[in-house]
N, CA, C and O atoms as CSV, one atom per row, in Angstrom:
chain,resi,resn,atom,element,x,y,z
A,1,UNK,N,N,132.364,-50.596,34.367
A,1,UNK,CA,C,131.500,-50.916,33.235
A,1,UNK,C,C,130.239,-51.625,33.744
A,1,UNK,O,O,130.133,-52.570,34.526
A,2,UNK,N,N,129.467,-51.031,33.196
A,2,UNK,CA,C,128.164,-51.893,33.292
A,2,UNK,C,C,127.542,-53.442,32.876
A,2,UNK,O,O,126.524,-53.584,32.198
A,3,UNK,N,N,128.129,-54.244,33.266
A,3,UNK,CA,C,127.973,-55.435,32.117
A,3,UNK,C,C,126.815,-55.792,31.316
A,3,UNK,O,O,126.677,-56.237,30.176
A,4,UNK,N,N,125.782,-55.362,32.542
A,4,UNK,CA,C,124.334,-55.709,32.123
A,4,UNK,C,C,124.429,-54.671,30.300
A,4,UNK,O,O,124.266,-55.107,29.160
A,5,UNK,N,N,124.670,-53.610,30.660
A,5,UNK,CA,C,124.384,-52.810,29.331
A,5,UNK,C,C,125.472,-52.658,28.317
A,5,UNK,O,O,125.240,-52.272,27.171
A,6,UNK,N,N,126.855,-53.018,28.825
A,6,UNK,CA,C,127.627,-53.248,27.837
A,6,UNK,C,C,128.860,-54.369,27.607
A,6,UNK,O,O,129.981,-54.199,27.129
A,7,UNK,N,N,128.336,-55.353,28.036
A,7,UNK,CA,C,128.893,-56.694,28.504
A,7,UNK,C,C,128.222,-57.713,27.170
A,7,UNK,O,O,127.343,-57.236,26.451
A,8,UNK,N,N,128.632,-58.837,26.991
A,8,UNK,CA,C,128.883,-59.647,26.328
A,8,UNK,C,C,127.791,-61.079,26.571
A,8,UNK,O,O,127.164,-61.803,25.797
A,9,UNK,N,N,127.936,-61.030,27.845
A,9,UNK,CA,C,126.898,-62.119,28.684
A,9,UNK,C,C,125.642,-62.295,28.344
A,9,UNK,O,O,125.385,-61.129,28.042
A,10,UNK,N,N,124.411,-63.019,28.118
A,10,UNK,CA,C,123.188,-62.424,27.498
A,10,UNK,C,C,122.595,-62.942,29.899
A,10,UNK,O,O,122.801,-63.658,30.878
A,11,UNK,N,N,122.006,-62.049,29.441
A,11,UNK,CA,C,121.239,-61.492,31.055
A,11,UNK,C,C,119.924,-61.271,30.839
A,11,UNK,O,O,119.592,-60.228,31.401
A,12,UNK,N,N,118.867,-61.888,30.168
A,12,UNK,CA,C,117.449,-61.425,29.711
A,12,UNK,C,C,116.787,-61.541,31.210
A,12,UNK,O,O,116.772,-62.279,32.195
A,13,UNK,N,N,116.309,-60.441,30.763
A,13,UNK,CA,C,115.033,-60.519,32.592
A,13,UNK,C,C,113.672,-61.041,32.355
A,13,UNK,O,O,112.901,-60.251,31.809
A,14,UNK,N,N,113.171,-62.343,32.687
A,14,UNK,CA,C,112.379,-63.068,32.268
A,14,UNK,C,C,111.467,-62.890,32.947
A,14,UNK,O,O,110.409,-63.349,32.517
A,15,UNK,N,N,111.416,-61.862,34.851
A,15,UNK,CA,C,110.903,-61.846,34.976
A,15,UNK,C,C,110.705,-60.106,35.772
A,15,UNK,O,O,110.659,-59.780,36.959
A,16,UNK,N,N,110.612,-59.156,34.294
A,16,UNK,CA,C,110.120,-58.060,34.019
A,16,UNK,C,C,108.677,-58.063,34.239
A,16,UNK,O,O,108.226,-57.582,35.279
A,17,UNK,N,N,107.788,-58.649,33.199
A,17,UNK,CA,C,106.563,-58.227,33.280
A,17,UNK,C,C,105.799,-58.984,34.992
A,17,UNK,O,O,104.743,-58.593,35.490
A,18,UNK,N,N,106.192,-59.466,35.245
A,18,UNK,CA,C,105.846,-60.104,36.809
A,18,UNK,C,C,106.052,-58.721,37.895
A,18,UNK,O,O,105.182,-58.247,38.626
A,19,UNK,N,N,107.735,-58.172,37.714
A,19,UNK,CA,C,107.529,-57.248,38.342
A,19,UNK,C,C,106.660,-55.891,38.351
A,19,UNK,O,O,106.484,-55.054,39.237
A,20,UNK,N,N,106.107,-56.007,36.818
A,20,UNK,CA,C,105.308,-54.775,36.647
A,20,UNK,C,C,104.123,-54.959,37.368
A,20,UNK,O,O,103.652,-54.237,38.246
A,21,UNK,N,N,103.590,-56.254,36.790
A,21,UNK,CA,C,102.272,-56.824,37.340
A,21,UNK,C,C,102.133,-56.772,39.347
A,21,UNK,O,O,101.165,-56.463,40.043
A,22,UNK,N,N,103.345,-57.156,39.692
A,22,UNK,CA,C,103.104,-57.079,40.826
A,22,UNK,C,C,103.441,-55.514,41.721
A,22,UNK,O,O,103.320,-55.419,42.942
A,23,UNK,N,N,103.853,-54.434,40.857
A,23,UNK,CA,C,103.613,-53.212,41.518
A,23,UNK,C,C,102.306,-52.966,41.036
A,23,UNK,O,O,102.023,-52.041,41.797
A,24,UNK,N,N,101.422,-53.098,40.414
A,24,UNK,CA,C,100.544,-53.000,40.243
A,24,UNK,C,C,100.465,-51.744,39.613
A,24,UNK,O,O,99.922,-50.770,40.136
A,25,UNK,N,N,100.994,-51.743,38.502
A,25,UNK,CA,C,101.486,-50.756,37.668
A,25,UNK,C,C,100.266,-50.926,36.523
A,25,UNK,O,O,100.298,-52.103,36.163
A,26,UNK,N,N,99.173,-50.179,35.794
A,26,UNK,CA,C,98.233,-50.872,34.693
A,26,UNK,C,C,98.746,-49.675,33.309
A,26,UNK,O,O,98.223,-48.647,32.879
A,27,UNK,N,N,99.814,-50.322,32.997
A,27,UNK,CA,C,100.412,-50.180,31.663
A,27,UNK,C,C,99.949,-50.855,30.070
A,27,UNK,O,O,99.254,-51.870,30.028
A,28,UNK,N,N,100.253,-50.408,29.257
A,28,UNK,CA,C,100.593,-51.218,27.934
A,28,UNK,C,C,102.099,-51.408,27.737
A,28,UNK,O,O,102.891,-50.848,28.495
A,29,UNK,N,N,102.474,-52.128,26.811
A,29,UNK,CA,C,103.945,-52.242,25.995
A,29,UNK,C,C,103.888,-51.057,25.150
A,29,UNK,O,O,102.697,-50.779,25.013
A,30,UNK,N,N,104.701,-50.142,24.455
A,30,UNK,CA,C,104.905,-49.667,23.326
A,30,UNK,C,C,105.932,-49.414,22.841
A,30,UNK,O,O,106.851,-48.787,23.369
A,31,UNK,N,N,105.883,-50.033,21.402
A,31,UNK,CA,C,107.121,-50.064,20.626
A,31,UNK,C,C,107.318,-49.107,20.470
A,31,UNK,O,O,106.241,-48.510,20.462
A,32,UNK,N,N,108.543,-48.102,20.232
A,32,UNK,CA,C,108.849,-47.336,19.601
A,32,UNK,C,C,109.537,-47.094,17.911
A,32,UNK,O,O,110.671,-47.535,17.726
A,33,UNK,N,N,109.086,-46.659,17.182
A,33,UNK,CA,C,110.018,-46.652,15.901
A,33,UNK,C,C,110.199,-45.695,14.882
A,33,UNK,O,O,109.325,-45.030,14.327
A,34,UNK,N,N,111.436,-45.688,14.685
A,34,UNK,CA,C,112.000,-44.491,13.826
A,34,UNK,C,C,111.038,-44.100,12.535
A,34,UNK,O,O,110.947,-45.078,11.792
A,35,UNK,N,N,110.239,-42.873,12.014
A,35,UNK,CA,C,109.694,-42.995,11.433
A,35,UNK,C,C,109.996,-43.038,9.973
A,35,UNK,O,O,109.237,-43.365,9.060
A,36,UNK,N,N,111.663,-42.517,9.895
A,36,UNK,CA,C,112.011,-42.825,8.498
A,36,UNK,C,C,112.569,-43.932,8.213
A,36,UNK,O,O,112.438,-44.427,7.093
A,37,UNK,N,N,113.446,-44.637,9.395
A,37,UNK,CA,C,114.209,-45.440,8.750
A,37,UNK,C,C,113.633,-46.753,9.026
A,37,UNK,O,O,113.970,-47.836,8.546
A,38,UNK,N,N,112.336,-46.390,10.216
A,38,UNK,CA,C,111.516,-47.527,10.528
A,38,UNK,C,C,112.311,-48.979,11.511
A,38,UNK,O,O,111.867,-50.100,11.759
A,39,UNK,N,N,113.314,-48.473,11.788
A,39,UNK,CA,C,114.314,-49.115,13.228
A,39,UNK,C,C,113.356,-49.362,13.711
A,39,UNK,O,O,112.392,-48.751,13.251
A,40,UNK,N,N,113.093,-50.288,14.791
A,40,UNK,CA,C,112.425,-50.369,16.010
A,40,UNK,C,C,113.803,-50.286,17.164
A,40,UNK,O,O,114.698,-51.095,17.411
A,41,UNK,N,N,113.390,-48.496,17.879
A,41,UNK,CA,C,114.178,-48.076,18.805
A,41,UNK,C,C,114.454,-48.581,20.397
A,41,UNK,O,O,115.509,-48.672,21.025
A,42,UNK,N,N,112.952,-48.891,20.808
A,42,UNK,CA,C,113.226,-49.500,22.107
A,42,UNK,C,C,111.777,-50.108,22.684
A,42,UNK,O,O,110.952,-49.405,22.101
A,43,UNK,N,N,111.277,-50.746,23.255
A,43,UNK,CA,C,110.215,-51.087,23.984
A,43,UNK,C,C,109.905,-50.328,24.962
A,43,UNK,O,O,110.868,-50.244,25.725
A,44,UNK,N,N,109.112,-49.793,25.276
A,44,UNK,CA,C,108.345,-48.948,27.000
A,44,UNK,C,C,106.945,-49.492,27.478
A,44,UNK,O,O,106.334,-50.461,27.027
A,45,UNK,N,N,106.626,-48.739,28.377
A,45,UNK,CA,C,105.272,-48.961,28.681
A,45,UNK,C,C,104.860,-47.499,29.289
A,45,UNK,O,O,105.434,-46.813,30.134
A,46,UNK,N,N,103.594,-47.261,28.514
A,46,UNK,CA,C,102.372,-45.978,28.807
A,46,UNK,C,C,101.305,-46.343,29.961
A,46,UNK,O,O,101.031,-47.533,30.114
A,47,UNK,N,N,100.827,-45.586,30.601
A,47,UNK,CA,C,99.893,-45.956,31.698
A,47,UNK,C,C,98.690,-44.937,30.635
A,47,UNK,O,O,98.899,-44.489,29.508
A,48,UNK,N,N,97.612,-44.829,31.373
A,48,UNK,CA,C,96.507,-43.721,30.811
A,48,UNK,C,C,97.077,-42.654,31.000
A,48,UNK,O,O,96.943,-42.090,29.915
A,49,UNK,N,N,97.800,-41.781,31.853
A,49,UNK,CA,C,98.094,-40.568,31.596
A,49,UNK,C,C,99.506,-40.284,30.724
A,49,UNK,O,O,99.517,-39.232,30.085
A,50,UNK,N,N,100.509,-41.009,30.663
A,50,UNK,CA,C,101.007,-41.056,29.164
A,50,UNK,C,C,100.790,-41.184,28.396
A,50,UNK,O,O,101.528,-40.499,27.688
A,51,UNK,N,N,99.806,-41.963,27.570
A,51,UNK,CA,C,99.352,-42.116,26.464
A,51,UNK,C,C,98.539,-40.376,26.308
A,51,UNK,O,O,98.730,-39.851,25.211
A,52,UNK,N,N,97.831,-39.679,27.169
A,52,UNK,CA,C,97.277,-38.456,27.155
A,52,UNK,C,C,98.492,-37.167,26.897
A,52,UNK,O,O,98.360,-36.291,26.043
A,53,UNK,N,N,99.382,-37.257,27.606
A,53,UNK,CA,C,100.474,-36.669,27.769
A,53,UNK,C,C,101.064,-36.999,26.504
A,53,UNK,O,O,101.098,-35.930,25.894
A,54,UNK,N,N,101.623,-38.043,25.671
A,54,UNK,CA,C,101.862,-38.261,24.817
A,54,UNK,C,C,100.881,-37.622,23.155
A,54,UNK,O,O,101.341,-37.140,22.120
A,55,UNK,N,N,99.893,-37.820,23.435
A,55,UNK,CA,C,99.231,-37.109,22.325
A,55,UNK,C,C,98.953,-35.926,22.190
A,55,UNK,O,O,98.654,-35.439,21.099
A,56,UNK,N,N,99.029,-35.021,23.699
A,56,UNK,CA,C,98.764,-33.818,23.559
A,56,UNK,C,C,100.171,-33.134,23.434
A,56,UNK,O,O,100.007,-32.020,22.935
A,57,UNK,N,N,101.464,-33.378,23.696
A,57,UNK,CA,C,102.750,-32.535,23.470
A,57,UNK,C,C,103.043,-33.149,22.244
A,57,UNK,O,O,104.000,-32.876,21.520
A,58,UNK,N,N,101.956,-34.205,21.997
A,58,UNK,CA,C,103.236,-34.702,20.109
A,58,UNK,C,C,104.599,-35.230,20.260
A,58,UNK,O,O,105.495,-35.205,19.416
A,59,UNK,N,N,104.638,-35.794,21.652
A,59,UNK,CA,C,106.324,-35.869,22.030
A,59,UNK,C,C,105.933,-37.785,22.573
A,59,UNK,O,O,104.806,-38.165,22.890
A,60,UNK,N,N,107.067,-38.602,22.546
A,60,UNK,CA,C,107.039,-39.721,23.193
A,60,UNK,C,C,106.813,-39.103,24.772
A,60,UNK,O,O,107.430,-38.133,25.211
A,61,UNK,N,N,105.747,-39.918,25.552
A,61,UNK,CA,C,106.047,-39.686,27.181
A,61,UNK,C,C,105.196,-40.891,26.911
A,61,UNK,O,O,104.256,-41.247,26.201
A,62,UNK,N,N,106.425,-41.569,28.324
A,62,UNK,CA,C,105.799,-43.050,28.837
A,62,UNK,C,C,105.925,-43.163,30.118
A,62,UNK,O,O,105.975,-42.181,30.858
A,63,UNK,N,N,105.996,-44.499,30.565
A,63,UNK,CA,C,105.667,-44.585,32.390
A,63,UNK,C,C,106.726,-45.508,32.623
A,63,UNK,O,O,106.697,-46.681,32.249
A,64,UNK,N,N,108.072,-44.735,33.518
A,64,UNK,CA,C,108.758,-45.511,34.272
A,64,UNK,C,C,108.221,-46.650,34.997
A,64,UNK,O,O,107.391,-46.279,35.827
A,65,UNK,N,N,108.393,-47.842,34.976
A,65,UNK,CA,C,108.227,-48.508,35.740
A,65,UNK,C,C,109.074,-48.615,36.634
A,65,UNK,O,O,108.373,-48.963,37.585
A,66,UNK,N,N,110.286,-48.548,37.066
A,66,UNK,CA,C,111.222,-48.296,37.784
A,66,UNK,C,C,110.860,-47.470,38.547
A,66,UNK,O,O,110.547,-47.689,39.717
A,67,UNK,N,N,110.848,-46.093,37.829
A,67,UNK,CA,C,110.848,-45.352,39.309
A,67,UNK,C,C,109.325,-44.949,39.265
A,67,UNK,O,O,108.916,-43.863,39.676
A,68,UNK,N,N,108.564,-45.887,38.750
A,68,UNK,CA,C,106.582,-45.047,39.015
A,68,UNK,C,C,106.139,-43.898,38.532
A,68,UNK,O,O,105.004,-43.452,38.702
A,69,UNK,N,N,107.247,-43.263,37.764
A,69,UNK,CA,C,106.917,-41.833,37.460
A,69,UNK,C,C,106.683,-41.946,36.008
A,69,UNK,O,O,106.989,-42.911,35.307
A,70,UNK,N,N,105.913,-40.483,35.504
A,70,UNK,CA,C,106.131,-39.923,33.983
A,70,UNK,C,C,107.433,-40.196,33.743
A,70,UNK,O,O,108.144,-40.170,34.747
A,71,UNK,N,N,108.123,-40.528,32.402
A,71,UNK,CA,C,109.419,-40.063,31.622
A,71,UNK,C,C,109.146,-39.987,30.256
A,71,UNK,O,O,108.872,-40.860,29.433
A,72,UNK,N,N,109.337,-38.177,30.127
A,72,UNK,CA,C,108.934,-37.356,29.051
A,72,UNK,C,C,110.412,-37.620,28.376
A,72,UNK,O,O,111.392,-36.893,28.541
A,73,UNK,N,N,110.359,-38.877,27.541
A,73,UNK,CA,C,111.622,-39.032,26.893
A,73,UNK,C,C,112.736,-37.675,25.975
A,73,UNK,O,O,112.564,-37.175,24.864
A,74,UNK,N,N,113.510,-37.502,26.697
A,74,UNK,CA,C,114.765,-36.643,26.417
A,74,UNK,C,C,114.456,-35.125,27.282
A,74,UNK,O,O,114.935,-34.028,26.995
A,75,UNK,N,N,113.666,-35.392,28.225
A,75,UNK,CA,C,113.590,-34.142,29.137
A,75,UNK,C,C,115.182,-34.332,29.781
A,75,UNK,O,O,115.759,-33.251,29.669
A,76,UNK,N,N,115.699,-34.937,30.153
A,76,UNK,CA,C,117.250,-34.730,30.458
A,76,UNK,C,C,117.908,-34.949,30.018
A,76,UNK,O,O,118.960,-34.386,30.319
A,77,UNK,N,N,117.939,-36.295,28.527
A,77,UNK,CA,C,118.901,-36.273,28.028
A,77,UNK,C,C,119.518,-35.567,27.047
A,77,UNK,O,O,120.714,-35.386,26.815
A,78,UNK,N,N,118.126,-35.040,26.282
A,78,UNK,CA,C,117.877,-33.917,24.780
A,78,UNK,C,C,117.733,-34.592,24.131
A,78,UNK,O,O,118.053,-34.015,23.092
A,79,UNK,N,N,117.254,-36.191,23.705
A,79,UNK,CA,C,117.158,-36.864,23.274
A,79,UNK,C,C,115.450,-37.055,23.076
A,79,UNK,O,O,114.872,-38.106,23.355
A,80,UNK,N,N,114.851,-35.980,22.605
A,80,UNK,CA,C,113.362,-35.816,22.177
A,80,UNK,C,C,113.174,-36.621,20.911
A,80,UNK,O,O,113.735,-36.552,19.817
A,81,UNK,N,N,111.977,-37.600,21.500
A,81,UNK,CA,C,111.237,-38.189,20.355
A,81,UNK,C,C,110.169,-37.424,20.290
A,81,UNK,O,O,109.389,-37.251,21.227
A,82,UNK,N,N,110.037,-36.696,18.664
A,82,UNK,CA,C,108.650,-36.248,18.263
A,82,UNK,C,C,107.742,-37.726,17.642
A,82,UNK,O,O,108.087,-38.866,17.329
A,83,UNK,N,N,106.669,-37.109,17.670
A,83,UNK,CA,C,105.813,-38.201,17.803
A,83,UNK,C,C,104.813,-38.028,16.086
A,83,UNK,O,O,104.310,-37.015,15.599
A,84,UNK,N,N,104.832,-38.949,15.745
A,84,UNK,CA,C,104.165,-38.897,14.393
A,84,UNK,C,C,102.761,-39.459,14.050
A,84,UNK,O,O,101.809,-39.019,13.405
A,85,UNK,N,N,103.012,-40.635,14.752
A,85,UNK,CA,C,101.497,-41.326,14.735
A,85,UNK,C,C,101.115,-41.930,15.897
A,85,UNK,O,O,102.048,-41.472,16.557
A,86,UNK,N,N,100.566,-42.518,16.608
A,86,UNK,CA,C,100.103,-43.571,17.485
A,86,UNK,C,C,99.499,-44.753,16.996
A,86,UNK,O,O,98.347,-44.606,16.587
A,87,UNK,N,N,100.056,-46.054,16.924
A,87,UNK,CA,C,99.463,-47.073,16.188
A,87,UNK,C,C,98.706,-48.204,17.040
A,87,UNK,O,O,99.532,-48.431,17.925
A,88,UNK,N,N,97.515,-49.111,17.299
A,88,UNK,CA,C,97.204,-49.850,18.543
A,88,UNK,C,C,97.027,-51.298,17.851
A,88,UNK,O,O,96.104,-51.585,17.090
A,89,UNK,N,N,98.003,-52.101,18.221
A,89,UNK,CA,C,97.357,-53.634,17.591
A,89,UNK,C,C,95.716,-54.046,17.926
A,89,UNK,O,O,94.863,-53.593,18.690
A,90,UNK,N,N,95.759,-55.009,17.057
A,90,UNK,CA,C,94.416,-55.874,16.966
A,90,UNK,C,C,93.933,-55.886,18.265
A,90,UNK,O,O,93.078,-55.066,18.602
A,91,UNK,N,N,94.313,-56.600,18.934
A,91,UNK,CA,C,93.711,-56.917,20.580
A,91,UNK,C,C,94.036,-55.723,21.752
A,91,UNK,O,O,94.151,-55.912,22.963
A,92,UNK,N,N,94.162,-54.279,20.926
A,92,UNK,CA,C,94.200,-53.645,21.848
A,92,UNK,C,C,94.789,-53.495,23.113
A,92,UNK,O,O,94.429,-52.890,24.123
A,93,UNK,N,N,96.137,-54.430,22.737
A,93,UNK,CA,C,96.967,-54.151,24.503
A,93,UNK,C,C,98.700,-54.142,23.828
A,93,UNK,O,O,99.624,-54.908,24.100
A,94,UNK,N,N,98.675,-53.324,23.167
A,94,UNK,CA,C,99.918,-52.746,22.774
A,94,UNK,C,C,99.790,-51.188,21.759
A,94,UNK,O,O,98.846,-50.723,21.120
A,95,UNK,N,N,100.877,-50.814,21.931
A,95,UNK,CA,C,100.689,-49.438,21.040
A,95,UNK,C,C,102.213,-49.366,20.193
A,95,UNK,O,O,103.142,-50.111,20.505
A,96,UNK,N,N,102.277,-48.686,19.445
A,96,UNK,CA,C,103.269,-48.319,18.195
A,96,UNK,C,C,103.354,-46.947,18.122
A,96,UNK,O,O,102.620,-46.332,17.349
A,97,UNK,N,N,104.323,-46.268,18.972
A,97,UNK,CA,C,104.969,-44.881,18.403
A,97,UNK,C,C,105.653,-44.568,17.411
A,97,UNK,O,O,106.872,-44.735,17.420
A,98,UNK,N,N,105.105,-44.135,16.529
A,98,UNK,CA,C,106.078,-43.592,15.107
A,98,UNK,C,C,106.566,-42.239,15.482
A,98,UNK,O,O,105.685,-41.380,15.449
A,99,UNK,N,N,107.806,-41.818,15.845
A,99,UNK,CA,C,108.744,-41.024,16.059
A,99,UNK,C,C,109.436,-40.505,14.681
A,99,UNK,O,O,109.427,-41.080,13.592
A,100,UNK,N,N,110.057,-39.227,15.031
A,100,UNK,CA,C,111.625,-39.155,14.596
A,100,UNK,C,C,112.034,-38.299,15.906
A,100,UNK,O,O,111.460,-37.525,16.673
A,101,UNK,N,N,113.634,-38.974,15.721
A,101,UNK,CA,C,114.650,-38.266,16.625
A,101,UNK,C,C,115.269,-37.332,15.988
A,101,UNK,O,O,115.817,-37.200,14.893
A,102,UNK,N,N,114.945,-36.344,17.452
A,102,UNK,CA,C,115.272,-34.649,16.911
A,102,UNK,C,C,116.805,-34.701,16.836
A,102,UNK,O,O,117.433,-34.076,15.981
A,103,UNK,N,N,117.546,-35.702,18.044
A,103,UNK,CA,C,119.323,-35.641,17.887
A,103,UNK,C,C,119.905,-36.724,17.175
A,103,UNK,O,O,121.127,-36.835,17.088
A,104,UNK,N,N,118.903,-37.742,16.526
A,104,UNK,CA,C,119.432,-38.858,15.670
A,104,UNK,C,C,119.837,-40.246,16.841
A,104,UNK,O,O,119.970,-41.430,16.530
A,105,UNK,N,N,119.978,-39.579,18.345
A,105,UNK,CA,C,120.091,-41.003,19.333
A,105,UNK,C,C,119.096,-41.285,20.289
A,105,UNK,O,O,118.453,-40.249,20.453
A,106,UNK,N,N,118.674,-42.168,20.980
A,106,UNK,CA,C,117.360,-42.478,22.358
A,106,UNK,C,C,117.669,-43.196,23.086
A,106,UNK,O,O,116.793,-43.385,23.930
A,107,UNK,N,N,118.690,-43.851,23.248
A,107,UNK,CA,C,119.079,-44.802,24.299
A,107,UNK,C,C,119.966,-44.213,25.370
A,107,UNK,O,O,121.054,-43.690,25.130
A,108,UNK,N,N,119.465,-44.324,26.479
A,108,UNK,CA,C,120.928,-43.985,27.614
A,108,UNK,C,C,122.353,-43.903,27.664
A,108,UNK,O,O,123.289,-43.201,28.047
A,109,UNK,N,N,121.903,-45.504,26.795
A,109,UNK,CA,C,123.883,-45.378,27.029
A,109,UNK,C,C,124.383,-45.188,26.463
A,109,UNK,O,O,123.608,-44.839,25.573
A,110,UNK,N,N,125.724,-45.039,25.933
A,110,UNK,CA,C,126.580,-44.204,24.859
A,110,UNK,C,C,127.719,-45.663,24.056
A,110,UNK,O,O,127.819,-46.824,24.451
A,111,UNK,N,N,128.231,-45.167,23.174
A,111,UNK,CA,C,129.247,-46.149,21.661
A,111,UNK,C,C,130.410,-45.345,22.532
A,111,UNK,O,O,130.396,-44.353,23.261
A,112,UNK,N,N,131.285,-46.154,22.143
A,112,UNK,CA,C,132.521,-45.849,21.922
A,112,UNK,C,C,133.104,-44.303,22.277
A,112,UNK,O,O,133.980,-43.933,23.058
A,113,UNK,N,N,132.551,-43.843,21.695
A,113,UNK,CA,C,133.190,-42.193,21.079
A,113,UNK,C,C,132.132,-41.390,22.044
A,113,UNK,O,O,132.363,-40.185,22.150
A,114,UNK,N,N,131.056,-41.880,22.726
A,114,UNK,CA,C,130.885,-41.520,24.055
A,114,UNK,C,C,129.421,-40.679,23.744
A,114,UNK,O,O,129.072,-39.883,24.617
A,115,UNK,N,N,128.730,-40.798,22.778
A,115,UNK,CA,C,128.077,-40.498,22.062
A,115,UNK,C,C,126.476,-41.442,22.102
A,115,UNK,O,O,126.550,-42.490,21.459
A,116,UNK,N,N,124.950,-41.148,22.842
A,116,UNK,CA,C,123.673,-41.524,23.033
A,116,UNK,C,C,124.114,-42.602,21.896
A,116,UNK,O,O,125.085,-42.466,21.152
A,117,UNK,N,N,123.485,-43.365,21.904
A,117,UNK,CA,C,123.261,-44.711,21.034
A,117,UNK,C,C,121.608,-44.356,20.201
A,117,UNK,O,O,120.583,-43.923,20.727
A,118,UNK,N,N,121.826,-44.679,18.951
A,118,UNK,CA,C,120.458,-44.219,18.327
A,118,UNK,C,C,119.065,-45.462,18.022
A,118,UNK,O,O,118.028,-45.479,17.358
A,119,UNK,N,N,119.841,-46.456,19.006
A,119,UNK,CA,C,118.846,-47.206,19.225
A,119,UNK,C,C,119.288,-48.399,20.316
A,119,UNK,O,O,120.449,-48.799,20.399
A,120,UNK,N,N,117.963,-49.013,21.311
A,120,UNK,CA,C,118.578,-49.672,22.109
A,120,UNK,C,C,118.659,-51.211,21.941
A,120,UNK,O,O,118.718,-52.100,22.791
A,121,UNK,N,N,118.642,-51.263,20.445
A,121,UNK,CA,C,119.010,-52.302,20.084
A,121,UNK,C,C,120.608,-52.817,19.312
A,121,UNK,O,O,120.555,-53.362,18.210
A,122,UNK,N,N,121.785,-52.621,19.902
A,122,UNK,CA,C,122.844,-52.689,19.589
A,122,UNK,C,C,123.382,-53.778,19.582
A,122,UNK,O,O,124.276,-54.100,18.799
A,123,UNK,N,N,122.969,-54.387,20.336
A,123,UNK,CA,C,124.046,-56.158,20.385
A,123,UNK,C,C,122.732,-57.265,19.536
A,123,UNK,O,O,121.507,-57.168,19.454
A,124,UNK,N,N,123.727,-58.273,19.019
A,124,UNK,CA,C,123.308,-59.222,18.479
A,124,UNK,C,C,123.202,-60.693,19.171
A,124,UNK,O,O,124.282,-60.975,19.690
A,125,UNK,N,N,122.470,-61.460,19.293
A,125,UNK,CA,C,122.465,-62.738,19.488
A,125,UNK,C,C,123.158,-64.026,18.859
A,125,UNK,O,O,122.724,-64.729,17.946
A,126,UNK,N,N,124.773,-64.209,19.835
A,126,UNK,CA,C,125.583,-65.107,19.085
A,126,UNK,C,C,125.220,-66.682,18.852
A,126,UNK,O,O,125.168,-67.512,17.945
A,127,UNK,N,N,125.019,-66.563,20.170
A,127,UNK,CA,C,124.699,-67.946,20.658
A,127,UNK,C,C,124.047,-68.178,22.099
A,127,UNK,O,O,124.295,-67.221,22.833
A,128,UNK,N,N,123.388,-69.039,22.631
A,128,UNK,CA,C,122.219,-69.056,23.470
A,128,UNK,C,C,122.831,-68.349,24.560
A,128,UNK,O,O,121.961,-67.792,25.230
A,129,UNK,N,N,123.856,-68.179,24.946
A,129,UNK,CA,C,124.591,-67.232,26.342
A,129,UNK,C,C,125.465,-65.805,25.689
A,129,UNK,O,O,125.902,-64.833,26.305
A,130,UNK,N,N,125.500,-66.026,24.653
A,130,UNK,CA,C,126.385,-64.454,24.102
A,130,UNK,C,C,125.754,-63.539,23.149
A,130,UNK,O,O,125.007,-63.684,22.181
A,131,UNK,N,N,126.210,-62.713,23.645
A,131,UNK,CA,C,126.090,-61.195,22.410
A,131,UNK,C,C,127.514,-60.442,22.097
A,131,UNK,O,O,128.506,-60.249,22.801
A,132,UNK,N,N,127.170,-60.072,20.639
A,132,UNK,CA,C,127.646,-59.412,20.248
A,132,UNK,C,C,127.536,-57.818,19.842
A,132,UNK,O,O,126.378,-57.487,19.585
A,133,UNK,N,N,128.703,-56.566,19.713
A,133,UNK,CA,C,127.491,-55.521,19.351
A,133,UNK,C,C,127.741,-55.423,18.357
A,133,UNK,O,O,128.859,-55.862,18.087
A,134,UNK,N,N,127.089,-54.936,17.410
A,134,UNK,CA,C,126.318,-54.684,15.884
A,134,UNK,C,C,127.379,-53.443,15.256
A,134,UNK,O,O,127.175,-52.962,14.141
């Protein structure tokens, strides 16, 4: 089992955006969110040629930071976000994908019954060291 992703422990990585900053990665944040039910599905980050890539297939594509590459979300998993709007806050250093999911899930990892998770927000905040899932 993975604990980090399906463990109980709270494990926040505080220092994510440091590592972005220091690959020298020049991203935005973007939320993602369900466009009917209006979930907020998961956080990413777009470089300039995702955000291009993204508006011209109509599909979520963002920028691994992990592995440096494009990830044209659900090119392997089938887990395609179509893309509905593009939204940009006030100060211009974040963006808002309004989606719907073509299979109803977007997260990697799978419930119970072994089945994509339809959002990667599943566990709850018990108390300052625990989670629970939802």
């Amino acid at each position: 089992m993975n604990e980090l992703e399906e463990g109980t422990a709270l494990q926040l990585n505080y220092e994510k955006l440091l590592s972005i900053a220091a690959g020298d990665a020049h991203v935005v944040p973007v939320v993602l969110q369900d466009a009917d039910s209006r979930e907020v599905l998961f956080i990413a980050y777009a470089n300039r040629l995702a955000l291009e890539e993204t508006l011209k297939t109509r599909r979520a594509v963002l920028w691994s930071t992990s592995r440096q590459e494009l990830w044209r979300k659900g090119e392997t998993s089938g887990d395609v976000l179509d893309l509905q709007d593009v939204r940009i806050n006030c100060e211009q250093n974040s963006l808002l994908y309004i989606v719907k999911r073509r299979t109803g899930a977007c997260c990697h990892t799978r419930d119970a019954d072994g089945s994509h998770r339809g959002s990667c927000y599943y566990r709850t905040l018990t108390s300052p060291s625990a989670l629970a899932f939802v």
